[in-house]
Phi, psi and omega in degrees: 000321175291334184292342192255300178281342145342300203280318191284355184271295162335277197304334174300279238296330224250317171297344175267009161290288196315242273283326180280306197297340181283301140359298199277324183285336170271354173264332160311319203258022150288303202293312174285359168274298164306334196286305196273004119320298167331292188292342163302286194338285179302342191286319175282327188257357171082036156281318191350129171210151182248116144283000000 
């Protein structure tokens, strides 16, 4: 019986790892989405300026 909530205690952990790491990797490709709209954007209006 300790050995089934061990494993069902595991499977939880690992689903709220996966789930937070999936979280965090779509606000990455959000964040590289805006960053290369933002930089059209100045690109397009003759803003451009390089960092």
């Amino acid at each position: 019986m300790d050995f089934l909530i061990g494993i069902l205690l595991f499977c939880g952990l690992f689903a709220i790892y996966d789930a937070i790491r999936k979280v965090n990797n779509n606000i990455l490709n959000q964040t590289e989405e805006l960053k290369k709209l933002r930089e059209e954007m100045n690109y397009k209006n003759g803003r451009y300026r390089c960092k």
